[in-house]
C-alpha positions in Angstrom: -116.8 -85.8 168.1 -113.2 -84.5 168.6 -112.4 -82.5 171.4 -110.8 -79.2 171.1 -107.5 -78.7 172.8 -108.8 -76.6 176.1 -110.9 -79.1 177.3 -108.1 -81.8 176.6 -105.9 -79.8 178.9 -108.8 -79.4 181.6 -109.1 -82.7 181.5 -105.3 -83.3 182.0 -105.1 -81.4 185.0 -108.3 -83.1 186.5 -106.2 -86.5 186.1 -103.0 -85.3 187.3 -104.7 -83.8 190.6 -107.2 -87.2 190.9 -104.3 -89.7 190.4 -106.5 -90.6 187.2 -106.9 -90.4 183.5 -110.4 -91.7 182.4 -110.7 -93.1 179.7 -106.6 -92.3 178.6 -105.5 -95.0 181.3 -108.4 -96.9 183.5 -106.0 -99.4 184.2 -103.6 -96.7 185.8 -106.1 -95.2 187.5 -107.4 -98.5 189.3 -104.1 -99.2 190.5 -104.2 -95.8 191.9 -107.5 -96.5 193.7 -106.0 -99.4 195.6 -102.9 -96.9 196.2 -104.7 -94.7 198.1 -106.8 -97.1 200.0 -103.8 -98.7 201.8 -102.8 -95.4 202.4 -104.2 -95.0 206.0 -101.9 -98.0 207.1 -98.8 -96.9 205.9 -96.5 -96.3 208.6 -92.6 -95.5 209.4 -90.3 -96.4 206.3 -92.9 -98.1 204.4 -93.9 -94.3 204.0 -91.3 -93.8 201.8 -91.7 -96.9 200.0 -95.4 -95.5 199.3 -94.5 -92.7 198.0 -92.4 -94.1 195.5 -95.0 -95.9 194.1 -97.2 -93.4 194.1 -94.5 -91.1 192.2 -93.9 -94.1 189.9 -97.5 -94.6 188.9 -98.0 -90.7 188.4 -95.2 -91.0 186.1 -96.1 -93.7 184.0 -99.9 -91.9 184.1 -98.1 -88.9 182.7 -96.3 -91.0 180.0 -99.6 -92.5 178.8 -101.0 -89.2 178.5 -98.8 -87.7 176.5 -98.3 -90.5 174.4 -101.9 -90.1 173.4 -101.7 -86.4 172.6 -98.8 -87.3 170.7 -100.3 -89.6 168.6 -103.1 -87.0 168.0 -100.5 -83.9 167.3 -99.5 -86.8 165.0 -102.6 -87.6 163.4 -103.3 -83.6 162.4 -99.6 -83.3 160.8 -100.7 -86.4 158.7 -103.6 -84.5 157.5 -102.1 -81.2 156.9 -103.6 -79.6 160.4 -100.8 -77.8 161.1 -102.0 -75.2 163.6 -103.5 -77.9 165.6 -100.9 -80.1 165.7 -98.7 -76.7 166.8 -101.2 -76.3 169.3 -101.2 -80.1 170.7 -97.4 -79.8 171.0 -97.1 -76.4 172.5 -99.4 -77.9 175.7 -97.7 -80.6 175.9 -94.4 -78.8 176.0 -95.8 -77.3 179.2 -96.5 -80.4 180.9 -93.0 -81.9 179.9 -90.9 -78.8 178.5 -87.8 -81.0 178.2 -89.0 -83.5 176.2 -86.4 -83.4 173.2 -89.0 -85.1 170.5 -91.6 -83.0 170.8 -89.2 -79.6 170.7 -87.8 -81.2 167.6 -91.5 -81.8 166.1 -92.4 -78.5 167.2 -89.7 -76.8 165.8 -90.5 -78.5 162.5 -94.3 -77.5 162.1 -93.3 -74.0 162.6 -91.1 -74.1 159.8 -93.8 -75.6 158.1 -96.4 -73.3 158.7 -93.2 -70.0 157.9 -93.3 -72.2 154.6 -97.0 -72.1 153.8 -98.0 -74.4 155.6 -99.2 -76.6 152.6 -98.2 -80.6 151.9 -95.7 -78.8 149.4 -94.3 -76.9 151.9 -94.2 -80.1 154.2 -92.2 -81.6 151.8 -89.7 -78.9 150.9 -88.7 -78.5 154.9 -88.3 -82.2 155.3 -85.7 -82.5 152.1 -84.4 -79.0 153.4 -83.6 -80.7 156.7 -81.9 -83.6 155.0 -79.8 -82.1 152.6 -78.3 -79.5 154.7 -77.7 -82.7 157.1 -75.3 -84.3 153.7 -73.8 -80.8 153.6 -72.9 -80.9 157.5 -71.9 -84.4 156.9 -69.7 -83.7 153.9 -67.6 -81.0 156.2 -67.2 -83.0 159.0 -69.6 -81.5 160.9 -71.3 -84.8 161.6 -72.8 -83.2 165.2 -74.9 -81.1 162.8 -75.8 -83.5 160.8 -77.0 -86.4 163.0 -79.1 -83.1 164.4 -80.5 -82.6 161.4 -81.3 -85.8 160.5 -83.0 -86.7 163.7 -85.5 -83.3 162.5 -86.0 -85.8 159.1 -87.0 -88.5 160.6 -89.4 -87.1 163.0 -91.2 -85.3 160.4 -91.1 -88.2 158.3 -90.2 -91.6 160.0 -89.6 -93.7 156.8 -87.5 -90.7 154.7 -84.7 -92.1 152.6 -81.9 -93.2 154.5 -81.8 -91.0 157.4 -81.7 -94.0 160.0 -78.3 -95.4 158.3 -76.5 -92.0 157.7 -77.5 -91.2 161.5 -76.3 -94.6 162.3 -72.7 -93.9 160.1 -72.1 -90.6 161.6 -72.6 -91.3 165.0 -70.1 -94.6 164.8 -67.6 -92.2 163.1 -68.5 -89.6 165.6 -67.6 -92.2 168.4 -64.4 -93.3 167.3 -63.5 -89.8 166.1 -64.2 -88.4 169.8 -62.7 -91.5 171.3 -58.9 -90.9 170.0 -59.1 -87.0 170.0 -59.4 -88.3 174.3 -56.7 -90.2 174.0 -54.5 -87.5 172.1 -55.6 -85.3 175.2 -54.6 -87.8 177.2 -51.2 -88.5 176.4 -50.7 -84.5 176.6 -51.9 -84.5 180.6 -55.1 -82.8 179.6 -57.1 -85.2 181.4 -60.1 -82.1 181.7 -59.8 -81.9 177.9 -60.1 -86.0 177.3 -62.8 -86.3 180.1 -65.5 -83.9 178.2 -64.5 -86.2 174.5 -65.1 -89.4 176.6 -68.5 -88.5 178.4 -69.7 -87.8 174.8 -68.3 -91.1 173.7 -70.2 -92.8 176.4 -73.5 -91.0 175.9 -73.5 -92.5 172.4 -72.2 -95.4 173.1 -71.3 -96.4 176.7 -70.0 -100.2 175.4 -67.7 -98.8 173.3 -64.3 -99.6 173.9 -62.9 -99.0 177.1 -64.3 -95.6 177.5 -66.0 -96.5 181.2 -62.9 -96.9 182.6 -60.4 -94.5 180.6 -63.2 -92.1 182.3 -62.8 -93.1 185.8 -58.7 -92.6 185.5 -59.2 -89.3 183.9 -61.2 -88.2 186.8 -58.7 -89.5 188.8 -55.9 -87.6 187.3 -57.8 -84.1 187.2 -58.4 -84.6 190.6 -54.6 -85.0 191.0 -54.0 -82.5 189.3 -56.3 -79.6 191.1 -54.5 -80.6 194.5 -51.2 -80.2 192.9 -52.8 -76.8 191.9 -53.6 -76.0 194.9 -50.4 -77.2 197.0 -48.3 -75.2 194.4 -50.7 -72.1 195.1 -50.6 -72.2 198.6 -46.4 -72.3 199.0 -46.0 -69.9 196.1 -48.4 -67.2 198.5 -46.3 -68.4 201.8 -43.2 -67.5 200.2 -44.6 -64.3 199.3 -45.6 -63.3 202.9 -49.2 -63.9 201.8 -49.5 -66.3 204.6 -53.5 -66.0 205.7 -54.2 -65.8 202.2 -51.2 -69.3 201.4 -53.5 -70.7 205.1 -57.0 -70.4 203.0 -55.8 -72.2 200.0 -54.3 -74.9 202.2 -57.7 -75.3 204.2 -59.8 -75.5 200.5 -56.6 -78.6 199.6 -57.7 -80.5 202.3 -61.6 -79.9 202.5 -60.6 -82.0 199.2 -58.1 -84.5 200.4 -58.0 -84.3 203.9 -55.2 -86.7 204.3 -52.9 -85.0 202.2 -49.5 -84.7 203.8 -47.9 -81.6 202.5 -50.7 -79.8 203.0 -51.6 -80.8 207.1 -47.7 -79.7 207.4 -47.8 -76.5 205.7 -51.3 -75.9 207.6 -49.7 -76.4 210.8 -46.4 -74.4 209.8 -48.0 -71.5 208.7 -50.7 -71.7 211.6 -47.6 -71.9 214.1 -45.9 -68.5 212.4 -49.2 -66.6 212.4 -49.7 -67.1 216.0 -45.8 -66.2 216.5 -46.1 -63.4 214.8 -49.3 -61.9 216.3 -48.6 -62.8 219.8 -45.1 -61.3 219.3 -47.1 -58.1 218.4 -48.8 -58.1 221.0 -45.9 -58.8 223.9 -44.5 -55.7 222.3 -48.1 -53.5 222.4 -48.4 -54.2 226.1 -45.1 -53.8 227.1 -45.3 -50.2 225.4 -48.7 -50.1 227.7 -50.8 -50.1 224.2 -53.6 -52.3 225.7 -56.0 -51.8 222.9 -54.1 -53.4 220.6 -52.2 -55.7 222.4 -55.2 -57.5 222.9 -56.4 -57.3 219.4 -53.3 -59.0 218.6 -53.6 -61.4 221.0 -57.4 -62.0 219.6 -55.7 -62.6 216.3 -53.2 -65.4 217.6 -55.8 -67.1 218.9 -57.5 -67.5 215.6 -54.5 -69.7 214.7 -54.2 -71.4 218.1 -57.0 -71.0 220.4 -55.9 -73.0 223.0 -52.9 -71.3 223.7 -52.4 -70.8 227.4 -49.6 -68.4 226.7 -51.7 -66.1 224.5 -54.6 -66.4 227.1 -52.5 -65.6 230.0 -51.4 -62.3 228.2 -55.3 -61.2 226.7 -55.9 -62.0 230.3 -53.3 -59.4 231.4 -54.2 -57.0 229.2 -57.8 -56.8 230.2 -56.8 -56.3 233.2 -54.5 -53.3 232.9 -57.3 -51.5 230.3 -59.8 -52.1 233.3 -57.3 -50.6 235.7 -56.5 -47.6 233.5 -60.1 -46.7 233.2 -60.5 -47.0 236.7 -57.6 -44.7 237.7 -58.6 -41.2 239.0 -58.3 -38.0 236.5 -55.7 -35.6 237.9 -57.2 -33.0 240.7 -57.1 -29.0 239.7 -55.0 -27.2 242.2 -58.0 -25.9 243.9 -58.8 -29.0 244.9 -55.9 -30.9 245.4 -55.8 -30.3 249.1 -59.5 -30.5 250.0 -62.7 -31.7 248.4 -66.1 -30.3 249.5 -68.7 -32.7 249.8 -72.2 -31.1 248.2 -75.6 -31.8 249.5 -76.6 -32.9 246.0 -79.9 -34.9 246.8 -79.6 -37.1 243.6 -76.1 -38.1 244.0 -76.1 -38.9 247.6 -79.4 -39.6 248.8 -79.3 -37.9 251.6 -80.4 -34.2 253.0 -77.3 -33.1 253.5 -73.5 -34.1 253.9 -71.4 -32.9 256.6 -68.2 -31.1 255.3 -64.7 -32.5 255.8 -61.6 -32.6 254.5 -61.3 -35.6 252.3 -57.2 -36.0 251.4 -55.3 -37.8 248.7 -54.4 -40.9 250.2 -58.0 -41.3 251.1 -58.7 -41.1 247.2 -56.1 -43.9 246.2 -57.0 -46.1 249.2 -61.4 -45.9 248.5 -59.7 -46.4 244.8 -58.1 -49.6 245.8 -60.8 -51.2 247.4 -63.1 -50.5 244.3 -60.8 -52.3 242.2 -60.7 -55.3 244.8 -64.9 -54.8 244.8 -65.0 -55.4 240.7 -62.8 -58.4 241.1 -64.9 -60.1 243.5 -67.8 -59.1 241.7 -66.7 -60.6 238.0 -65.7 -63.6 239.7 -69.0 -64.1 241.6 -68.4 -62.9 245.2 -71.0 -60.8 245.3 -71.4 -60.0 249.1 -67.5 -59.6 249.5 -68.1 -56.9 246.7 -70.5 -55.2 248.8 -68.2 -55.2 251.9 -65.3 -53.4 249.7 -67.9 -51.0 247.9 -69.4 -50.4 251.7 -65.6 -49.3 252.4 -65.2 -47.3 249.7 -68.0 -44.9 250.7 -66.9 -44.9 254.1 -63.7 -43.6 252.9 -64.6 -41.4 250.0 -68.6 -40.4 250.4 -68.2 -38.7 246.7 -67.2 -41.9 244.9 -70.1 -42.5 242.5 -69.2 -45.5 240.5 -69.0 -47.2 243.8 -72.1 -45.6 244.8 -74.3 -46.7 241.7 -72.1 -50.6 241.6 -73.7 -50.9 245.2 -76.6 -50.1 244.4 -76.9 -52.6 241.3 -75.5 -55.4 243.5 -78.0 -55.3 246.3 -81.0 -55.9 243.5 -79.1 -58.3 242.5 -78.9 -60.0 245.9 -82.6 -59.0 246.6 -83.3 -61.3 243.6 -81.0 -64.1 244.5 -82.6 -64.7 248.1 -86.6 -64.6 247.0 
């Protein structure tokens, strides 16, 4: 009795996930038995060498089964069962959709079946297939035509002369592709001659020198995108573009990183940037522009981060931005000459605050030790931080920063000594 096509494919998928196919391919499926018995002792890199024989027998599994769907698709073309032969090829498709033969056979029982789907109409797309093949041939279209006479022949192995003309056109096709490389060649279009040569080779990889005329033309458009490249990146540099002449530079020798011309204009251009931006920054802090001093210095350091010299100045500048915050806003005249300390409970800590006069130099000096305190502090002198901070207060009982920094500092001790 002859199974319909869904329980063919149930059965399919019951092989595939048992590493078996019944009756399709016992032998297969013994050999996958003993497979998975030695699979408990597998160990290390004879793992890997496991599961490439396991891959390899699911393959070849997979090959037998379609190759017996095939021959069944077959069997209903023979006897004019063209929807069932469609529907044979159509599963099959989804267990191997790149499989060029049966697109080709599928392709043709559809045009059957648009015919009629008779033995005349059989018939009529088979010498419709060939025929337009002569009139491909006859152009010089002889890619068309081996096409179409490949479509022949699967629909009908034995038709006419199908295997000669395919065999005629594709020798003329070879030579015909062959010297069109060589005519590229000669030009320096070595892209050009490299996509007629691969062709050449998938026809026919004996023919000719075509192996190694392939190699030297993938030598020469390699040659020729570095040249691109160099010629790029020096046509940008001249134009100013130089971050933009530095990237191609950097893709040139991601590609050939021994190339000479492009390590010296790397390093030239590198050299000119950091110039350049550290030059923009000497003039930024010397016009007390911190902000951007330093973001110029950042920038030369992208080109040279080593630099001492640019470090030394980023270093500066940090410094004199930290200093500038730090320095004390102007006082209104009211208070220039005295400054009334508040009982404020939340500022001080205290109940009260005994008034005094509190004068200017006694601002700069609690200012100066605060400064000294943040140094120690950043550098990791934490109790010598706390002895300046301690000053400042002493000094100036209304300086808050110093006053909320000493407070941080002791947790931080308090944690440091459990």
């Amino acid at each position: 009795m002859k199974m319909n096509i869904t329980s063919k494919i149930i059965i399919i998928i019951l092989c595939w996930m048992m590493n078996s196919v019944g009756v399709f391919a016992s032998k297969g499926s013994d050999e996958m038995n003993k497979l998975q018995k030695i699979k408990p002792v597998v160990r290390g890199d004879d793992r890997i060498v496991y599961q490439e024989i396991v891959q390899e027998k699911k393959e070849k599994i997979m090959r037998g089964m379609l190759d017996f769907f095939y021959k069944d698709a077959m069997l209903a073309y023979k006897k004019n069962r063209f929807e069932n032969a469609l529907e044979i090829l159509k599963e099959m498709l989804l267990i191997d959709p790149g499989n060029k033969n049966i697109s080709i056979f599928k392709e043709g029982i559809s045009e059957i079946i648009r015919c009629g789907g008779t033995s005349r109409a059989k018939k009529r797309v088979i010498e419709r297939y060939y025929q337009r093949g002569l009139d491909f041939y006859t152009q010089g279209d002889l890619v068309n035509a081996v096409e179409l006479w490949r479509k022949t022949l699967v629909l009908n192995p034995g038709y006419k002369d199908c295997r000669n003309l395919i065999k005629r056109a594709t020798k003329h096709l070879t030579e015909v592709y062959y010297q069109e490389g060589l005519n590229f060649y000669k030009r320096r279009k070595y892209a050009l001659a490299l996509a007629k040569w691969y062709i050449v080779a998938k026809i026919d990889p004996g023919y000719g020198n075509v192996l190694k005329l392939i190699q030297i033309a993938k030598d020469e458009v390699f040659k020729q995108k570095i040249n691109s490249l160099y010629k790029k990146g020096v046509a940008l540099y001249k134009a100013g573009k130089k971050e933009q002449a530095l990237a191609v530079f950097e893709k040139l020798l991601a590609l050939s990183p021994r190339h000479k011309g492009g390590l010296s204009k790397r390093k030239e251009i590198k050299r000119s940037l950091t110039n350049y931006y550290f030059n923009k920054g000497k003039k930024y802090f010397e016009s007390r522009n911190y902000n951007k001093a330093i973001k110029s210095f950042k920038n030369a350091l992208r080109f040279s981060p080593g630099s001492s010299n640019v470090l030394t100045y980023l270093s500066k500048a940090r410094e004199q931005l930290a200093l500038l915050a730090l320095k004390p806003k102007p006082q209104t005249k009211s208070g220039a000459k005295e400054v009334t300390v508040s009982s404020d409970r939340k500022s001080t800590g205290l109940s009260e605050i005994k008034r005094r006069e509190i004068t200017q130099s006694d601002i700069e000096e609690a200012e100066k030790h605060y400064v000294t305190g943040l140094y120690y502090y950043q550098n990791g002198f934490l109790e010598e931080a706390v002895s300046e901070w301690e000053t400042v207060l002493r000094i100036n009982p209304t300086h808050e920063k110093a006053r909320t920094s000493l407070k941080e500092i002791k947790k931080e001790l308090r944690k440091l000594r459990r």
